[in-house]
N, C-alpha and C positions, 0 to 999 in steps of 0.2 A: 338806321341800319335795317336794310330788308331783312327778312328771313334766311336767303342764302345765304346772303353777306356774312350773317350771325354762322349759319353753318361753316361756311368755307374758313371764317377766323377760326373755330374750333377744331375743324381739321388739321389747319395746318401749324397752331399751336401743340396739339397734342403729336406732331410730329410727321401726320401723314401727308407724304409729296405725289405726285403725277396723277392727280385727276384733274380733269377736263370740264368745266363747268357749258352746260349746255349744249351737251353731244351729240350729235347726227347720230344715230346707229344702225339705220337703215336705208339709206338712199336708193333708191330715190322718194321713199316717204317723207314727212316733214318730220318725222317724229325725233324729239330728243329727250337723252334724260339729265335732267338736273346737274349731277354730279355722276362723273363715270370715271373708271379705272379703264382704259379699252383692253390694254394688255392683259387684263387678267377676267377681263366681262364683269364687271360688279358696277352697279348701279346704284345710284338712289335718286329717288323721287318724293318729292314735299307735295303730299296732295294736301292741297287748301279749301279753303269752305264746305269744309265736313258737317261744320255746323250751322249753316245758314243755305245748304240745298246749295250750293255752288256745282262747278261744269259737274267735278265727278260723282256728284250724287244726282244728277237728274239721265235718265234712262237713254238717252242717246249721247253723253256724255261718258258714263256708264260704259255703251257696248265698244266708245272708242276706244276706252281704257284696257276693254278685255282683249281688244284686237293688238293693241298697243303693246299688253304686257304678256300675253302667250306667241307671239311672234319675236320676243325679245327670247323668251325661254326656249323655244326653237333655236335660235341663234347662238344657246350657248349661256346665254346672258344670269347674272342672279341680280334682281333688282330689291332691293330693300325702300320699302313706302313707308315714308315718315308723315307724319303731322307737323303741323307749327308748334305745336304744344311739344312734342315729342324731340325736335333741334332743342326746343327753348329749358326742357330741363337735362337736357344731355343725354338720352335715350338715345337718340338718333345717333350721338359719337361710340356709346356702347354696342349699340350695331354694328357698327363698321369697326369695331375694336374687336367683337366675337367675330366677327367675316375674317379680318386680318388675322387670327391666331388658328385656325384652319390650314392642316398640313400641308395644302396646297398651292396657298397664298401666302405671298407679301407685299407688301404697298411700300 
């Protein structure tokens, strides 16, 4: 089971429906995020190889990321950046549980 896979079971175990797994959010960019609520702009993103210098730690990796994720907050967007480590002990479900109980959201 990949990473997402593990996520997207634990979301929708723990009850939450209508996100979009690999969302366009800005076309005509390529860029998408992971897991998206569109209707409400909540995002998450699983950045991987944090620990072995992978895309988003090396410096042009890096500047695509900043392009990426303040162009998304322009739009409204709130993106929540997870780890693998961070899906895999249930961090990443308690994010999106503290994002859901915010008087202006529900999922």
């Amino acid at each position: 089971m990949t990473i997402e896979e593990q996520l997207a079971y634990f979301l929708t175990a723990a009850g939450f429906q209508g996100f979009e797994r690999e969302y366009r959010f800005a076309p005509p960019r390529r860029w998408r995020f992971d897991f998206a609520w569109k209707d409400i702009r909540l995002a998450i993103e699983i950045e991987g190889g944090t620990w072995v210098k992978g895309r988003h730690n090396r410096p042009v990796g890096y500047a695509k990321d900043l392009e990426k994720y303040n162009t998304a907050t322009l739009m409204g967007w709130r993106v929540l950046r997870v780890t693998p480590a961070l899906v895999t002990d249930g961090t990443a479900l308690a994010l999106v549980e503290r994002a859901a109980n915010t008087e202006w959201v529900t999922l």
